[in-house]
N, C-alpha and C positions, 0 to 999 in steps of 0.2 A: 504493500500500500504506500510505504513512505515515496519510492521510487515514482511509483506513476504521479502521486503529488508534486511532486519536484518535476518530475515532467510540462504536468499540465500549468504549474506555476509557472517558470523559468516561460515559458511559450505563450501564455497570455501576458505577462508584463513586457514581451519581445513584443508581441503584436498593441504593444498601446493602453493596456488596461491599468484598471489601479487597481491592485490585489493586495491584499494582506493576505500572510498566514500565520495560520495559529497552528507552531508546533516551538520541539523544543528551543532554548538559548543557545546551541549550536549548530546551528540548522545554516547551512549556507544558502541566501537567495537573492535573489534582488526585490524580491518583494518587501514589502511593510513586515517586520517581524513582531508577533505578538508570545510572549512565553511566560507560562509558568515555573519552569526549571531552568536551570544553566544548563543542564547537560538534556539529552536523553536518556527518561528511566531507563532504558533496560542496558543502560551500559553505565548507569549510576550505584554502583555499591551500598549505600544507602538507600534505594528504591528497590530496583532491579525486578525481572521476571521472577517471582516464585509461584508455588501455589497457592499462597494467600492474596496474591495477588494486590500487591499494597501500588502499584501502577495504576488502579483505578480510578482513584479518587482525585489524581491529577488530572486524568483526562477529562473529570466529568469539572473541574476547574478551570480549563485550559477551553473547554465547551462553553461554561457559563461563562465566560467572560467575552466571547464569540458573540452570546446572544444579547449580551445587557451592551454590546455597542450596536449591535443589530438595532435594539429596541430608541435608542439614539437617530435612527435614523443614517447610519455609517454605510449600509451596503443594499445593492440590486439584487442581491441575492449570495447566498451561500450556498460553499460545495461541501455536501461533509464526507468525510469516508469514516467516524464513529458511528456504525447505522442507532446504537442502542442511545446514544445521550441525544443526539440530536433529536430522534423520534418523541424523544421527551420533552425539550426544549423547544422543538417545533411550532407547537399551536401558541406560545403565548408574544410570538412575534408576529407582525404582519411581514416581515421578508420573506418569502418562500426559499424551502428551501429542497436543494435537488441531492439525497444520498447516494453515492456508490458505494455496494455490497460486494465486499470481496472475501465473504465466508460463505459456507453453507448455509441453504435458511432453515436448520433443523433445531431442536430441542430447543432451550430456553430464546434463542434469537426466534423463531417459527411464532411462540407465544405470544411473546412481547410484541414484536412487528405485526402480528394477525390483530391488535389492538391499535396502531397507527396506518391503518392501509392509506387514508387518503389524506393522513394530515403531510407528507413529502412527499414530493417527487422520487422514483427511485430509477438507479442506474444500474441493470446487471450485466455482468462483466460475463456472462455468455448465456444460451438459453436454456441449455442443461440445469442453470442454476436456479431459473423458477418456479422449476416442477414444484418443489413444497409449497408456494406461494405464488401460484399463478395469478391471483386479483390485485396486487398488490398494483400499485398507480405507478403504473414503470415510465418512464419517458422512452425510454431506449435499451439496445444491448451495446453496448460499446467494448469490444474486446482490446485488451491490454496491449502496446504500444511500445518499438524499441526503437533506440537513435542507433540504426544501423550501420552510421559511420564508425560509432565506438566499440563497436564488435570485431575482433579479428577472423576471417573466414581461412579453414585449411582444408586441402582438399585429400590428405594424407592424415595417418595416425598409426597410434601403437597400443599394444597390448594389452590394454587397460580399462576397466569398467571407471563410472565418473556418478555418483550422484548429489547432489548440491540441495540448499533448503536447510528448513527448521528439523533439525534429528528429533524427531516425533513418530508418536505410533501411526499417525494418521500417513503420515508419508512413507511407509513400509521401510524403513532403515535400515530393520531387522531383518527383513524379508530380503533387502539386499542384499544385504554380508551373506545369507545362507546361500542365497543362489550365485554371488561370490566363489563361492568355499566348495560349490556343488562342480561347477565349471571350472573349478579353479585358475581364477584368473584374479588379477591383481585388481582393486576397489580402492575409487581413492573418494573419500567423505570431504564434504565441505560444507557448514552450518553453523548455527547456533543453537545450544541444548541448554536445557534446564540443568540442575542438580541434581534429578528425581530420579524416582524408579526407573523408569525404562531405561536413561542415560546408565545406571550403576549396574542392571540387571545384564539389560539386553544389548547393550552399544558398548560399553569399555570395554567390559572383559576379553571383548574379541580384536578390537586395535592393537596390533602388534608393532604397527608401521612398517612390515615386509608386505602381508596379504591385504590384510585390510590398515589403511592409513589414513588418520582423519588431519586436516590440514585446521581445522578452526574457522573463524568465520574469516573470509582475506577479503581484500579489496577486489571490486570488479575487477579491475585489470588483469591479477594474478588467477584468477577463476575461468577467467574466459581463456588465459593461457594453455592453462590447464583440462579443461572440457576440448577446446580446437582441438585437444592429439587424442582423446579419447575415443575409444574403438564405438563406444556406445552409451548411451547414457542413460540410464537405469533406474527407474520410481515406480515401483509395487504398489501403487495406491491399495491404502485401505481405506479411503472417504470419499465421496462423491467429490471431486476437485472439480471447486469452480470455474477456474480458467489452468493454473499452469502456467506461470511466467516461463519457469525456469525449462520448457518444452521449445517454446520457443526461442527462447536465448541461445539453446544447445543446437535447434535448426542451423539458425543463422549464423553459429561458429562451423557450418556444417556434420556435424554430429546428429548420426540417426538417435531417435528416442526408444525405447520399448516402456510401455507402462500399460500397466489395466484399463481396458474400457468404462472409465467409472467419472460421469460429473461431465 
């Protein structure tokens, strides 16, 4: 999500707009910057992703503060990609506002939104994603978007499997390393994990950094390097995935995909 904000930012203040965004104090843009943190939580030691999820309460701050300039008369409208604060904060402004959903719209998100269908606008990022919520006051489907100049394309590779993203159950991470391990072919990980269960159960024990080697979360640059020489690149969905950036991204570096038909 941060990515394509920074896209769609960066590209409206080129074409002439006057855009604020609301994220975090180290956010590079050229737009108006509005922030609650200095940093970004989840690379803030004191915040950070856990399971209590103490990240939240910033967002739904960094929200209200969004909506009480709104209520000012500040903006022609707002884009949100929090689908759940916005849907909340929604009705007590007259600026309408248009969300992009970039989850699934299942369990407690399903609920909640099946409660706001027509107070936003909604944007889903492909049409597989509306099945749970097909009524929902969609404006469009806008699928996700790469600055193709920044990608390096190779029309060669080597021996190697590649899969990139959040090391979550949902992205079959787990499922990778086995069919890794089955083929025996070298796996190289690139993400961000929690400290939880699955990271301690099911993903460390088996990084050795011979077969399976996790590289951490790197910079674009060093990722797209690294994917361009990969033989293939490998995500066992286990969720209805909404779109798949990272399907695309591996195209464009020329790297065939294999993943489940799901989402």
């Amino acid at each position: 999500p941060e990515r394509m904000i920074s896209l769609i930012t960066e590209e409206l203040v080129k074409r002439g707009h006057d855009v604020t965004l609301f994220a975090s104090g180290d956010s590079k843009t050229r737009a108006k910057l509005v922030s609650v943190t200095k940093r970004a939580t989840g690379t803030d030691p004191k915040i950070g992703f856990t399971p209590t999820r103490p990240h939240v309460p910033y967002e739904y701050l960094l929200s209200s503060k969004c909506y009480q300039m709104a209520k000012k008369g500040y903006f022609d409208i707002i884009h949100s990609h929090f689908d759940f604060p916005s849907a909340f904060f929604a009705p007590l402004v007259k600026t309408p506002t248009v969300s992009t959903l970039h989850s699934p719209l299942l369990g407690t998100r399903k609920f909640i939104l099946s409660h706001f269908k027509d107070i936003q606008y909604y944007i889903s990022i492909s049409n597989a994603q509306r099945k749970p919520l097909p009524d929902l006051n969609y404006a469009a489907t806008i699928y996700h978007g790469l600055e193709l100049k920044k990608i390096p394309f190779s029309k060669s590779s080597e021996n190697y499997l590649v899969a990139t993203g959040r090391i979550h159950p949902c992205k079959g991470i787990k499922e990778a390393i086995q069919i890794a391990k089955r083929i025996n072919l070298k796996l190289i990980l690139m993400g961000s994990h929690g400290d939880d269960e699955y990271w301690k159960k099911d993903i460390q024990p088996h990084i050795d950094n011979k077969q399976i080697i996790y590289k951490g979360l790197l910079p674009q640059k060093e990722m797209f390097k690294i994917i361009k020489k990969s033989r293939v690149y490998i995500l066992p969905l286990q969720w209805e995935e909404p779109f798949g950036l990272t399907f695309v991204e591996s195209m464009a570096c020329g790297t065939p995909v294999i993943a489940f038909d799901r989402g």
